[in-house]
Every structure is written in structure tokens, then in C-alpha cells.
C-alpha positions in Angstrom: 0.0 0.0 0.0 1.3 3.1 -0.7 1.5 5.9 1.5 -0.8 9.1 1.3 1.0 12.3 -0.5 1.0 15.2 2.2 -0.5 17.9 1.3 2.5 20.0 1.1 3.7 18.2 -1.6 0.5 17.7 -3.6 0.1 19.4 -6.9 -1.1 23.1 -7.3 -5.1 23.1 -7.7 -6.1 25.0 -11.1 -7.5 27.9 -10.7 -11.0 28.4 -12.1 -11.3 30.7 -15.1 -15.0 31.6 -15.3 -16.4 31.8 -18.7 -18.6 34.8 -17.7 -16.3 36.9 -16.1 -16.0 40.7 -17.0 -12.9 40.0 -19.6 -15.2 37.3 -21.4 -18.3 39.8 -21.4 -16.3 42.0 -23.2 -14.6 40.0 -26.0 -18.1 38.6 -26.9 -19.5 42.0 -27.6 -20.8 43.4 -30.6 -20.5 46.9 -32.1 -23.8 48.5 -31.9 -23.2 48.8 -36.5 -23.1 45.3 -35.8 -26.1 44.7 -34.0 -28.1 47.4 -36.3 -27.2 45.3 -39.5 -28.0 42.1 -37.6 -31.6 43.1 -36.8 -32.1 44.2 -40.5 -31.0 41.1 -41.5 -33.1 39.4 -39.0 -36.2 41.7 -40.1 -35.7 40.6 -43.7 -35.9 37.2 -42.9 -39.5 37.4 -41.3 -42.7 36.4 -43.5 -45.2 39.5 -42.6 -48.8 38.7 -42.8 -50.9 40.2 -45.7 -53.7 42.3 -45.5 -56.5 40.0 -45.3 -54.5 37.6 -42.3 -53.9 40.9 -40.5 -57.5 41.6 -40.7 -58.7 38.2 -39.6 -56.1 38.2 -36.8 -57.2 41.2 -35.3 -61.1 40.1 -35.4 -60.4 36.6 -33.9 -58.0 38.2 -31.2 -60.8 41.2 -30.9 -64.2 38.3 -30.3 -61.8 36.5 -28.0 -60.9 39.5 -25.6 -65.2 40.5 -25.8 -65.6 36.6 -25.4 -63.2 36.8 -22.0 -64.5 40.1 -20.9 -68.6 38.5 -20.7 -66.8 35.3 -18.9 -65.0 37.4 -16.6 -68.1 39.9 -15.8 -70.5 36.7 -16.0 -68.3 35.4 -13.3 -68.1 38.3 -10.9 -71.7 39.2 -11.0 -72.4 35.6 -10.0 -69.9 35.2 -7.1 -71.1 39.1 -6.0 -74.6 37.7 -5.5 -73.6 34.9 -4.3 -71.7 36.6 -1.5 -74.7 39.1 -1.0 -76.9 36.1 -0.5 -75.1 34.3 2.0 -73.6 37.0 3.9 -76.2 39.3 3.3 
């Protein structure tokens, strides 16, 4: 069996180089030109709705928020009689 290294004599632990420290944040910047031309780029690569999707997009979201705001006013009226009636 061999005998345990003291710990004078053990090698150096590494020291831990975080990936996110300040130096690394700054390396992995961009140049705001950069980011500019990077959104356009990113803008040309969307597929915008035509006129007629927009249209039905904005009716179907339109009759679902009325659709929520009956549910939601159905709802309270309900509970406030409720309450009224049992705690008079």
C-alpha cells in the first residue's frame, strides 16, 4: 500500500477561469453597427402577414378578448350575488 502524499507536496489546484467573467463579457461583444445590420437582417428574414391575415387576426383576437370580458363579468356578478346572499 502506498503511503498518502502530504499535502505539502500535492500538486497546485487549477484555478478556475470563469467563462462569464468581465474579460469574457467584453470580448463577446458586438458593435452596436453590428447589432443594427443584424436586426435588419433578422427583419428581412420574417414572412409578414398580408392584409386580409392581419384583418382576420385582429377580429379573432378582438371576439376573444369580448368573449373573455362576458366570462370574466359573467363570473363576478355571479360570485357578488352569491356573497350578497349568503352574507347578506
Amino acid at each position: 500500500m502506498l503511503p498518502a502524499v502530504p499535502p505539502l507536496l500535492a500538486p497546485p489546484r487549477p484555478v478556475p477561469v470563469s467563462p462569464f467573467g468581465r474579460a469574457a463579457k467584453r470580448a463577446n461583444r458586438t458593435t452596436p453597427a453590428l447589432f443594427f445590420r443584424q436586426i435588419v437582417a433578422e427583419l428581412r428574414k420574417v414572412i409578414w402577414p398580408t392584409r386580409k391575415e392581419l384583418v382576420t387576426y385582429t377580429v379573432v383576437c378582438l371576439v376573444f378578448v369580448l368573449f373573455m370580458v362576458v366570462v370574466v363579468t359573467s363570473l363576478d356578478y355571479g360570485f357578488t350575488k352569491l356573497v350578497f346572499e349568503v352574507f347578506g
